[in-house]
C-alpha positions in Angstrom: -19.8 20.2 12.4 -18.9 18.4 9.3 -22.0 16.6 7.9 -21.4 12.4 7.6 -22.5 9.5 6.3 -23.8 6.2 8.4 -22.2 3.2 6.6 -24.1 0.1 8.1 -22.1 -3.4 7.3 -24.4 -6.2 6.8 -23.3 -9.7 5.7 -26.0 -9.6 2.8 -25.5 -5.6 1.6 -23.8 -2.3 3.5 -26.3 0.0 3.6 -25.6 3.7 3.5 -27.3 6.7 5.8 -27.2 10.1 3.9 -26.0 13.5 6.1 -29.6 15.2 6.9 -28.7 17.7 4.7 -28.8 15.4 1.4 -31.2 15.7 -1.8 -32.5 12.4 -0.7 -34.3 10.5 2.6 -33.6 7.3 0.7 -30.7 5.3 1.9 -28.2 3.8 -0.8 -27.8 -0.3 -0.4 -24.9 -2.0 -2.1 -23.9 -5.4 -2.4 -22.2 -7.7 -5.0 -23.8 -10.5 -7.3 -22.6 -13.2 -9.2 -22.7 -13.5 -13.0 -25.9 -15.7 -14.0 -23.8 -17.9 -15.8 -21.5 -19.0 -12.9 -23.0 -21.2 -10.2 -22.7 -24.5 -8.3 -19.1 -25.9 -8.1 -17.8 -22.7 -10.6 -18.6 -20.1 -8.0 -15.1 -20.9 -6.0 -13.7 -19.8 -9.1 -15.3 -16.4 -9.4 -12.4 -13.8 -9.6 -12.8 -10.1 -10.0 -14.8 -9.1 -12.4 -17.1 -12.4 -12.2 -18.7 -10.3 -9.7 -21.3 -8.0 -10.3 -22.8 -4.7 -8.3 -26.6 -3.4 -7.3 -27.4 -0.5 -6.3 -30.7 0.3 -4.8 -32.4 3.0 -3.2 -34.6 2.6 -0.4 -36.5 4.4 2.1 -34.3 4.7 5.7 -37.2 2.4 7.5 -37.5 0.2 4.7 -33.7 -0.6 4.5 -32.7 -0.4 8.4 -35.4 -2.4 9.5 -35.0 -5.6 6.9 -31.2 -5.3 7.0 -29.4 -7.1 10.0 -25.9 -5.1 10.1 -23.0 -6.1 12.3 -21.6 -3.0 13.1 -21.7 0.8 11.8 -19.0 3.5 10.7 -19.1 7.1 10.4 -17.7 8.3 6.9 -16.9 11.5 5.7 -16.7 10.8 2.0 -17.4 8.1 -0.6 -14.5 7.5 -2.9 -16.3 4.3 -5.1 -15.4 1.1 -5.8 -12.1 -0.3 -6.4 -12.1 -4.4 -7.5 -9.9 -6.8 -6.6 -9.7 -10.9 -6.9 -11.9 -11.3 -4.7 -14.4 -9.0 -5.9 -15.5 -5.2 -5.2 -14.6 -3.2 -2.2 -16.2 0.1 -1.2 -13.6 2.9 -0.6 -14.8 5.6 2.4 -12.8 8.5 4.1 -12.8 7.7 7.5 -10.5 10.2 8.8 -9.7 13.7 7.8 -8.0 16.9 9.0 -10.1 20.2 8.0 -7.1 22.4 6.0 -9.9 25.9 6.0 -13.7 26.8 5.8 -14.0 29.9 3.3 -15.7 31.4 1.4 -13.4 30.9 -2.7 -17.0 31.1 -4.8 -19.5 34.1 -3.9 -22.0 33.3 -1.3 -20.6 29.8 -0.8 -18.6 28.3 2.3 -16.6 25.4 1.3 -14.7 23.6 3.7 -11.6 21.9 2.6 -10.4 18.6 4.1 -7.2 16.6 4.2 -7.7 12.6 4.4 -6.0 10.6 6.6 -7.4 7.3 6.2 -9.4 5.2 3.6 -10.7 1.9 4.5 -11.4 -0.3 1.6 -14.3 -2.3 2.6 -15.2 -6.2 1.3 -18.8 -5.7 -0.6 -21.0 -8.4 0.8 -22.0 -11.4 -2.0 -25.2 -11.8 -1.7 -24.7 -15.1 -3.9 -22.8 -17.0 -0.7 -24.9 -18.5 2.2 -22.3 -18.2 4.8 -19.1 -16.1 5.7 -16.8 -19.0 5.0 -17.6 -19.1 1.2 -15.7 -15.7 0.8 -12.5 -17.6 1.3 -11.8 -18.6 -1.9 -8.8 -17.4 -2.7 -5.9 -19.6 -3.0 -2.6 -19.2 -0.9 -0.7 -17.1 -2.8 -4.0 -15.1 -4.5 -4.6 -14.2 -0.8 -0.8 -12.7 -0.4 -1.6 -10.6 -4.1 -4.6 -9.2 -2.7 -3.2 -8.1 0.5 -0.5 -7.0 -1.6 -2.7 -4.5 -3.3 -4.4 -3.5 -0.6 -1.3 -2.4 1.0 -0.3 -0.3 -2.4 -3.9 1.2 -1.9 -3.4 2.4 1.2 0.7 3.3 1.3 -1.1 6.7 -1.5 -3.6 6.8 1.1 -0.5 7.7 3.8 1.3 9.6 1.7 -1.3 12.7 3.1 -1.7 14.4 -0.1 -5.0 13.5 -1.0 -7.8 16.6 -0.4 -11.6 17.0 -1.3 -14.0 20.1 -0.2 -17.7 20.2 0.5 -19.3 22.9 -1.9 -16.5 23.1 -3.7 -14.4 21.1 -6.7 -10.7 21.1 -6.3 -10.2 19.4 -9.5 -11.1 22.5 -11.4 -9.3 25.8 -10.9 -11.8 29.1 -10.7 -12.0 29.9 -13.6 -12.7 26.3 -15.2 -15.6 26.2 -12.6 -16.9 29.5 -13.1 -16.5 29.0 -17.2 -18.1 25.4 -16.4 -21.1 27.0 -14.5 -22.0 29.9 -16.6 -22.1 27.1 -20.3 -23.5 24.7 -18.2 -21.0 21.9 -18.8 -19.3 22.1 -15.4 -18.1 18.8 -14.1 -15.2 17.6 -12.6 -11.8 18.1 -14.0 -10.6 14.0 -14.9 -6.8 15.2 -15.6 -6.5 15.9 -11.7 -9.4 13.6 -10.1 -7.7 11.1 -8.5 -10.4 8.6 -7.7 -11.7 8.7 -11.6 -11.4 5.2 -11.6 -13.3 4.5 -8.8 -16.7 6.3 -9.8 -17.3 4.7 -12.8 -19.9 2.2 -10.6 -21.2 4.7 -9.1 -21.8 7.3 -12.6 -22.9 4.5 -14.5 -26.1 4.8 -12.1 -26.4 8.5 -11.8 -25.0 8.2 -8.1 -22.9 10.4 -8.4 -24.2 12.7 -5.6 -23.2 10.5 -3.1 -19.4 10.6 -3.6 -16.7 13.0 -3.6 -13.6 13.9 -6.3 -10.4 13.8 -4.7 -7.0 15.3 -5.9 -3.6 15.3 -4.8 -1.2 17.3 -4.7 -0.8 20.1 -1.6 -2.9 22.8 -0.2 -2.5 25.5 2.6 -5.0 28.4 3.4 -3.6 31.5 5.0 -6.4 34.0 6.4 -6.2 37.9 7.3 -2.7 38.4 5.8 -2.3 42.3 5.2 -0.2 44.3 2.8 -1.0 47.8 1.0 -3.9 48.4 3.3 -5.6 45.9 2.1 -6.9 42.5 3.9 -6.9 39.1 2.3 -6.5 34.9 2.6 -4.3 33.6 0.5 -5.4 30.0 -1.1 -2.7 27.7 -2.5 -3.3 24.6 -4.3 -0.9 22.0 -6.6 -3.2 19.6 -8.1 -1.0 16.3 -9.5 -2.2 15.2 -12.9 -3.2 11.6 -13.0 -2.0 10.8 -16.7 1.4 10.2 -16.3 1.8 10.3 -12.8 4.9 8.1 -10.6 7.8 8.3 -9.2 11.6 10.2 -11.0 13.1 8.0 -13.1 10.7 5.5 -13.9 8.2 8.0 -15.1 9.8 10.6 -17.7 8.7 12.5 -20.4 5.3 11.9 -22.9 3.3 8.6 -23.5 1.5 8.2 -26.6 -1.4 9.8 -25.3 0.2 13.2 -24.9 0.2 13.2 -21.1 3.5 13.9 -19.5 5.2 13.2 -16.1 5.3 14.8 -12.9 2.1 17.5 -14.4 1.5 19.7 -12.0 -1.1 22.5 -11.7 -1.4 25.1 -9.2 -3.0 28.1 -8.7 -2.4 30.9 -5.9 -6.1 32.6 -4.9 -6.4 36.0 -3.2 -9.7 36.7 -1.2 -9.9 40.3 -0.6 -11.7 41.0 3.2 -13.0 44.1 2.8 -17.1 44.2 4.3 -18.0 46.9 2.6 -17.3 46.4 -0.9 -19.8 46.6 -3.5 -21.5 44.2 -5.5 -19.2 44.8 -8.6 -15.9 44.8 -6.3 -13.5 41.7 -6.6 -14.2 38.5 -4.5 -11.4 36.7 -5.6 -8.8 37.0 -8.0 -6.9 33.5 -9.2 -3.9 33.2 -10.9 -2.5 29.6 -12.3 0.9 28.2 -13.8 1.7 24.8 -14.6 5.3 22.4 -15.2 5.6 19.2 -16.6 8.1 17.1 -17.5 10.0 17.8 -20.6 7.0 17.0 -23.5 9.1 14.7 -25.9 9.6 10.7 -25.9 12.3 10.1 -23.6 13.7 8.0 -20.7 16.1 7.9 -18.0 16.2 3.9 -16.3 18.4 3.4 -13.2 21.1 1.1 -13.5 22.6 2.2 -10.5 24.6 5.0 -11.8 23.9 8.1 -9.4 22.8 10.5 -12.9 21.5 7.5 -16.0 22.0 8.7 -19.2 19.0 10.3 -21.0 17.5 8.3 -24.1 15.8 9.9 -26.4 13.5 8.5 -29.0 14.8 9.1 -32.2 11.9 8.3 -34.0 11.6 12.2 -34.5 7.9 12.0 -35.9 6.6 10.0 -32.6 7.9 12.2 -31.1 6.0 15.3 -32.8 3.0 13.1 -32.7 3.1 13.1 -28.7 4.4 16.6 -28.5 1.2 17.8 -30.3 -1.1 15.6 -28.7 0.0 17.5 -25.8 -0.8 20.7 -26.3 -3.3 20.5 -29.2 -7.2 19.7 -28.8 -8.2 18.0 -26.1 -4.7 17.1 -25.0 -3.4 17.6 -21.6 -1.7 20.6 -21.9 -4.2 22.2 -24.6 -3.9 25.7 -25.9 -7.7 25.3 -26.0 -7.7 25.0 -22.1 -5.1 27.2 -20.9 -4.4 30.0 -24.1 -1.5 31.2 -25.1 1.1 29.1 -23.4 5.0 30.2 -22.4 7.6 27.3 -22.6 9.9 28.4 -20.0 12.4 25.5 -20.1 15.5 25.3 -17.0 17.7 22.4 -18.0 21.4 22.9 -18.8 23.0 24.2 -22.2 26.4 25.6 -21.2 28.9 23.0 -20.4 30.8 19.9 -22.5 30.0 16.9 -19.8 27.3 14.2 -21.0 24.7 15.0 -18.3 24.8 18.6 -20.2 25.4 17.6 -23.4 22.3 15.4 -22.8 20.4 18.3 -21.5 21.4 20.5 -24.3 20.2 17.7 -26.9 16.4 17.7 -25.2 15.9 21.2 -25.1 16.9 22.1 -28.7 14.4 19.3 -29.3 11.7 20.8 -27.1 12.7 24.5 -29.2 11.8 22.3 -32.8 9.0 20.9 -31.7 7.8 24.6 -30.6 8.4 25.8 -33.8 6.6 22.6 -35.6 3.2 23.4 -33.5 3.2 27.0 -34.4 2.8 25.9 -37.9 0.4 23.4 -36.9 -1.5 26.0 -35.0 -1.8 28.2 -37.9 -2.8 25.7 -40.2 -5.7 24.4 -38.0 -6.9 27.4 -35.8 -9.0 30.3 -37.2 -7.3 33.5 -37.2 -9.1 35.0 -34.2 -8.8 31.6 -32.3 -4.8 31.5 -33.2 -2.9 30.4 -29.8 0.6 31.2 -29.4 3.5 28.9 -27.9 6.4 30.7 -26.9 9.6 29.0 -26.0 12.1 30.4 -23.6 15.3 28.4 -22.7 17.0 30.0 -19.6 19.9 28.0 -18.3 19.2 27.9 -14.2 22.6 26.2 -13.5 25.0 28.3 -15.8 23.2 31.8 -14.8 22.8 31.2 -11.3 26.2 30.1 -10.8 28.6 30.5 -7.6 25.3 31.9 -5.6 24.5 34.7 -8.4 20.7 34.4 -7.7 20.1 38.2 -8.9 20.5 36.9 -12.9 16.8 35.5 -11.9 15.9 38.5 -13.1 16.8 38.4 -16.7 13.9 35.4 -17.0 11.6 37.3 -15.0 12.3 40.1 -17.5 12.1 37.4 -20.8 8.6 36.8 -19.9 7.3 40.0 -18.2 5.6 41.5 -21.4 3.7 38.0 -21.2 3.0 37.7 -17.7 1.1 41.0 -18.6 -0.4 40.1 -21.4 -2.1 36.9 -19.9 -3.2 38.7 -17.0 -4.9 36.7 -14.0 -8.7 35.4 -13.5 -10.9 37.5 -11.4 -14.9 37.1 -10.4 -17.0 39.8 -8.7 -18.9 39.5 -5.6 -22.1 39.9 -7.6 -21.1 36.2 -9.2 -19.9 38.0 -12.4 -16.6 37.9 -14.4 -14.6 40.6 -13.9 -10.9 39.4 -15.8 -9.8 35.9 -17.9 -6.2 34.7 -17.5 -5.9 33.8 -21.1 -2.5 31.8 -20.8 -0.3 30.3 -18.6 3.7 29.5 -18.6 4.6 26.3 -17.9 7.8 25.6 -16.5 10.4 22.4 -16.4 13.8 21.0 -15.5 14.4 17.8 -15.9 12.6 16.5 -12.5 10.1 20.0 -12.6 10.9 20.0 -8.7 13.9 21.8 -7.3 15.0 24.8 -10.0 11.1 24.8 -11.4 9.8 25.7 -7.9 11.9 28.3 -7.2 11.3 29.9 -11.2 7.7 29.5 -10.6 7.3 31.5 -7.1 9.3 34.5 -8.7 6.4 34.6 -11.4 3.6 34.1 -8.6 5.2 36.7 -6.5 5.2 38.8 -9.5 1.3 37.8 -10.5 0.8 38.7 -6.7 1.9 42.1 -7.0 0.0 43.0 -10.0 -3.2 41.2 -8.4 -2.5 44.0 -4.9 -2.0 46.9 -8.0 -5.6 45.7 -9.4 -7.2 45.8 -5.7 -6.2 49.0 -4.7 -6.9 50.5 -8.4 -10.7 48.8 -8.0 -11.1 50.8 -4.9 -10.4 54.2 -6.2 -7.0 54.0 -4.7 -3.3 55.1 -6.4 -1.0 52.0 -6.2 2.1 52.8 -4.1 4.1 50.8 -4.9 6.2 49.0 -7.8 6.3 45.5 -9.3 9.5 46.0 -10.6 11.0 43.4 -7.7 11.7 40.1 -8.2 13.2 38.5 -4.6 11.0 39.9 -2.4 7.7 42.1 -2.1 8.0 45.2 -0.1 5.6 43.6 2.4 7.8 41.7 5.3 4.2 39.8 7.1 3.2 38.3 3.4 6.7 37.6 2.2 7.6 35.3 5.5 4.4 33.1 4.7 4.5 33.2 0.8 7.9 32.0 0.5 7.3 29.3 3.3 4.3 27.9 1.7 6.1 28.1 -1.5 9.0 26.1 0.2 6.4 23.6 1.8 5.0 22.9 -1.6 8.6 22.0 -3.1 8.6 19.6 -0.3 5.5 17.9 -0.9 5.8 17.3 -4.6 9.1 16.3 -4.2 8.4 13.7 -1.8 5.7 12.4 -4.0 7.9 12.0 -7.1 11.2 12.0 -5.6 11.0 10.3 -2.6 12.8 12.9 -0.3 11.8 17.2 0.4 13.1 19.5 -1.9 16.5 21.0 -2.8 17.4 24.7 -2.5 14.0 25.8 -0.4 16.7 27.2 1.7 16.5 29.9 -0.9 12.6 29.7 -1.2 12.7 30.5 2.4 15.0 33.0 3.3 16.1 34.2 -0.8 19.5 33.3 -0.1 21.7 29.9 0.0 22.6 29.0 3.4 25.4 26.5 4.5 23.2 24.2 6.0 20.9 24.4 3.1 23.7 22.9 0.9 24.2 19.9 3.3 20.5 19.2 3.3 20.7 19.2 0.1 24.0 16.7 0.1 22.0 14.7 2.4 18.8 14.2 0.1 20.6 13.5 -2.8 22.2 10.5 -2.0 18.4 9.5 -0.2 17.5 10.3 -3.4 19.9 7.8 -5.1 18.8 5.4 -2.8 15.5 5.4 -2.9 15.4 5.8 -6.8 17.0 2.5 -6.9 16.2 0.5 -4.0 12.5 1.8 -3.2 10.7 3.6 -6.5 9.3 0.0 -7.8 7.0 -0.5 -5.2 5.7 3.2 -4.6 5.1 2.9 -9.1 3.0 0.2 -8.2 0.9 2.2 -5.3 0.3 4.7 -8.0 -0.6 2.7 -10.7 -3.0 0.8 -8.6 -4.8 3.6 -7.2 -5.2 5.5 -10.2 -6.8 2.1 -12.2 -3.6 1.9 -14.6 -3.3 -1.8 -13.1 -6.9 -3.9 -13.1 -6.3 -6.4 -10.1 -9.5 -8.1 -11.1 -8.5 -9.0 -14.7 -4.3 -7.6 -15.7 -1.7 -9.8 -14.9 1.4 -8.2 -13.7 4.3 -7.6 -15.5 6.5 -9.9 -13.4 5.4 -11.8 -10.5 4.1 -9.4 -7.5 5.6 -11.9 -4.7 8.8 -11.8 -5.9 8.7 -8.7 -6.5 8.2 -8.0 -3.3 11.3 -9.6 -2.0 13.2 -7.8 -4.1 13.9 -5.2 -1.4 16.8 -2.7 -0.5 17.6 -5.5 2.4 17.9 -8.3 -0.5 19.7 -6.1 -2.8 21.7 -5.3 0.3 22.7 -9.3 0.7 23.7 -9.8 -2.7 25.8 -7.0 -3.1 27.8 -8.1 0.6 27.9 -11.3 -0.9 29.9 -9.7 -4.1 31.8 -8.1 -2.3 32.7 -11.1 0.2 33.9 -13.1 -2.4 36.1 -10.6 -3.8 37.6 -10.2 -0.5 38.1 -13.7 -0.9 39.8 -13.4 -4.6 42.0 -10.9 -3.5 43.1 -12.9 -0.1 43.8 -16.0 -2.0 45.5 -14.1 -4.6 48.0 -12.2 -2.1 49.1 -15.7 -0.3 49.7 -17.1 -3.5 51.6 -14.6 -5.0 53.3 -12.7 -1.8 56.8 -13.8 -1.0 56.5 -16.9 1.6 58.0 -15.0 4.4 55.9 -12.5 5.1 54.1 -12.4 7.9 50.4 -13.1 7.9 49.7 -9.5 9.4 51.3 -8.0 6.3 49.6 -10.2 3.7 46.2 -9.8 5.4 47.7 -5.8 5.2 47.9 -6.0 1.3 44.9 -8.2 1.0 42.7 -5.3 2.8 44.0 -2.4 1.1 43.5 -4.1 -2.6 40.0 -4.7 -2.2 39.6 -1.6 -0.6 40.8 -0.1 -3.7 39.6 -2.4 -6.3 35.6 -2.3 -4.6 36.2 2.1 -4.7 37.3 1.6 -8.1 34.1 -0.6 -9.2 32.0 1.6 -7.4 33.5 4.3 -9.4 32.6 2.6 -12.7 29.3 1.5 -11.6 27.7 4.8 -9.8 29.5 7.4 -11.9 30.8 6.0 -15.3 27.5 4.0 -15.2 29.3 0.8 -16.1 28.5 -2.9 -16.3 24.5 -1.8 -16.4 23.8 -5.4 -17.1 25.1 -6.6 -13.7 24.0 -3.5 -11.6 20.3 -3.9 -12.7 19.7 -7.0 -11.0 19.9 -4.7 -8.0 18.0 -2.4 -8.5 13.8 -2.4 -8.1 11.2 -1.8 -10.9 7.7 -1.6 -11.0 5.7 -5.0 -11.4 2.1 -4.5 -12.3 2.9 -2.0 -15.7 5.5 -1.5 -18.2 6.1 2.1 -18.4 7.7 3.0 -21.9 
């Protein structure tokens, strides 16, 4: 039985009941104030962040009994505060799906959850005398802020976000056992999703009473079997939250160093044996990451099915970003992960512009590798040296006409390094037994489709050598060799590894994409299938559609959750109302209305300039069959030559609460 909060809603204060378990009888009682310099007539123009908060603490008697509350909710977590125009609103889990209860740390059951629904909850103002005065908010101000509640709650649906009980999902195992044993453990703010929203409550040392949430995609598989040996398999992607969106809107680095679509995720073996010792493994971890492609570039839709790439040229922008990355307390810091493996997939072979483009960002990415080894050497200490390795294997050109087997040759590129770093491990007796002291991070250009598939050959890989450890820790002879890359030689595990890996292409390809992967076919089964090419025909042009028509709106979602866009004081980039009409429907219109009135050119045109005695029948004939060709030929121009961009932008939908650069 999952242990809840009691979330009583007054109109003066809500008043929150702690589980019984909790460090504290004392209930938590929140409501909002305003400023002391804004009162009589001015208070109907309070906005946002007019409004303060107070928190207090007191006893459950004291704070039930003098507390009228008209009605009472059961919550299973406290997300924080998120404010609006109108004020503060308390976000609270009110929902969730339990994913698994184990047992990841020695000696301590966490139980991993799944939300399903957030309410976001008007704080009372305790500075209005009755209900009515909350209604300040002028026509369209009311439309804004139902506007952003909707983007709130359309990441809410999106079923990706995840907290635990007892345990931290925004740090991987060996961050938390590191973070425990130097006494700096706290959560991980690259991948806690509600960072934002606990800045109320850490202010006031409250932070006890929420939970950190992540996103991304977990699934827990228990009392799998392979080499006589027992085990749960734990899988988690944790989305980063510093450049986070949706494909072509969010690309490459910002000037903070953080990159799109980062992605971290870590594959966890719990070995089930009862009657190992106190020095035998309880868990072993191992963690890879992929990112977008770590330069200063961008890829805008214009309505052309593949936009042209533009990079910055500003070449030492570009190196300033690159090293923020990696260097320090950047996002992808060698002083974080270790030695790091570049392992970029994008295309080199070929003479068409999409390659050529390609071709130009990797060599790029291969410079700037070369530019941070010297930086490393100049600024790191001998014995702290990292190393950065680049490795640029074409996926497209070497995998050609279904010769999947060349995935070998990368596996073999990076094998003496997949050693090397080895994988995190911690004893039942709470001790360390092994450090992973690097990672390799993968791309493409989107770091879904081609990067998924790359990184469950080195997990399946990492898997193996994790097996090799447990039956070498028991006294046992390993039988059997690591030397595969497609499969394992264990049929039970390989059916659900290479599912969950397929399920997690899905997910993080619906949460940047829009649509499920492309090629899990071969995830699944390690072969392309005939129906796995028409799935993939069939998301590409949902892809194209979406990208165009729907990515503006699902920017804004993320930006507003994540506290990128500050309803209470930002203004947007372009009016949110309109925006808001600016659907796929309305792009829709315009466009039949286009191509109405060419129909209409071209009809006129033919009974002008047709001979007289033709019949109607034949004239309306010609008339049909020239703009038939003349709208395939402007289609042509405009989705694959990428033409008239000026025009074909006015269809297409951008975000309109942040400029992304």
């Amino acid at each position: 039985m999952e242990d809840t909060f009691i979330l009583y809603c007054g109109n003066d204060e809500f008043i929150i009941e702690p589980p019984l378990h909790f460090d504290t009888s004392n209930c938590l009682c929140i409501k909002q104030r305003i400023r002391n310099d804004i009162s009589g007539n001015n208070l109907k123009r309070a906005r946002g962040r007019d409004f303060g908060l107070n928190f207090e603490l007191r006893t459950r008697s004291d704070a039930l009994l003098t507390s009228v509350s008209t009605r009472s909710l059961t919550v299973h977590a406290i997300l924080g505060t998120v404010c609006l125009q109108r004020g503060h609103y308390l976000a609270v889990v009110t929902k969730t799906k339990e994913v698994e209860s184990l047992s990841i740390e020695p000696g301590k059951t966490a139980v991993i959850r799944k939300i399903l629904n957030v309410d976001f909850l008007p704080i009372p103002h305790s500075g209005y005398s009755k209900p009515s005065d909350y209604n300040f908010l002028g026509t369209d101000e009311l439309k804004r802020e139902r506007l952003y509640l909707n983007l709130l709650q359309e990441v809410v649906q999106t079923k990706s976000l995840y907290y635990a009980s007892n345990y931290d999902l925004t740090n991987s195992l060996q961050r938390l056992t590191e973070g425990k044993s130097s006494g700096t453990l706290s959560p991980d703010k690259r991948f806690q999703w509600n960072r934002t929203m606990l800045l109320e409550f850490e202010k006031r040392a409250l932070s006890d009473w929420t939970s950190s949430i992540m996103c991304g995609y977990i699934e827990v598989k228990k009392y799998l079997h392979a080499a006589g040996t027992r085990f749960s398999y734990v899988f988690i992607s944790r989305r980063g939250t510093g450049r986070q969106g949706t494909r072509f809107i969010i690309r490459g680095l910002n000037q903070n160093g953080n990159t799109a679509n980062f992605v971290e995720t870590e594959q966890i073996i719990l070995p089930l044996s009862s009657s190992g010792t106190p020095d035998s493994v309880a868990a072993y971890a191992y963690l890879q990451t992929r990112g977008s492609i770590p330069l200063s570039w961008s890829q805008k839709v214009t309505m052309k099915y593949m936009p042209r790439v533009n990079i910055d040229k500003n070449e030492g922008e570009n190196t300033k970003r690159f090293q923020k990355h990696f260097l320090h307390d950047g996002e992808h810091s060698i002083d974080t992960y270790g030695n790091i493996v570049a392992v970029n997939l994008v295309d080199r072979v070929g003479k068409s512009k999409k390659i050529h483009d390609q071709r130009e960002l990797g060599n790029l990415f291969k410079r700037e590798c070369d530019r941070l080894e010297t930086e490393i050497e100049k600024h790191y200490e001998k014995e702290q040296r990292k190393t950065i390795k680049f490795v640029w294997f074409d996926f497209h050109h070497e995998c050609r006409k279904m010769q999947w087997h060349n995935l070998s040759k990368l596996v073999q590129e990076v094998k003496s390094e997949l050693d090397s770093q080895g994988c995190f491990s911690i004893l039942k007796n709470g001790n360390v037994g092994s450090l992973q002291s690097g990672v390799l991070r993968t791309n493409c250009m989107d770091n879904l489709d081609r990067t998924n598939v790359v990184q469950s050959l080195f997990a399946r890989q990492a898997f193996l050598k994790q097996l090799q450890n447990e039956q070498s820790s028991r006294g046992q002879t390993p039988d059997f060799s690591i030397e595969t890359v497609m499969e394992t030689p264990f049929p039970e595990f390989e059916y659900v590894f290479k599912n969950i890996w397929a399920n997690n292409a899905d997910a993080m390809s619906v949460l940047y994409s829009g649509t499920p992967a492309l090629k899990t076919d071969f995830t699944r089964t390690g072969k392309r299938t005939k129906v796995g090419l028409l799935k993939d025909g069939w998301n590409s042009v949902l892809r194209f559609y979406l990208n165009n028509f729907c990515d503006g709106r699902r920017q804004d979602a993320v930006d507003i959750f994540l506290g990128k866009f500050d309803a209470s004081i930002d203004k947007p980039t372009r009016d949110l109302l309109q925006g808001e009409s600016k659907s796929f429907a309305a792009s829709t219109e315009n466009l039949l209305f286009v191509y109405m009135g060419l129909f209409m050119i071209v009809s006129i045109l033919s009974a002008t300039f047709l001979e007289e005695d033709l019949f109607i029948s034949q004239k309306l004939y010609v008339a049909f069959w020239s703009y038939i060709a003349i709208a395939i030929m402007l289609l042509y121009l405009v989705l694959k030559k990428g033409r008239f961009t000026s025009f074909s932008r006015n269809f297409v939908t951008v975000p309109s609460l942040v400029r992304h650069i």
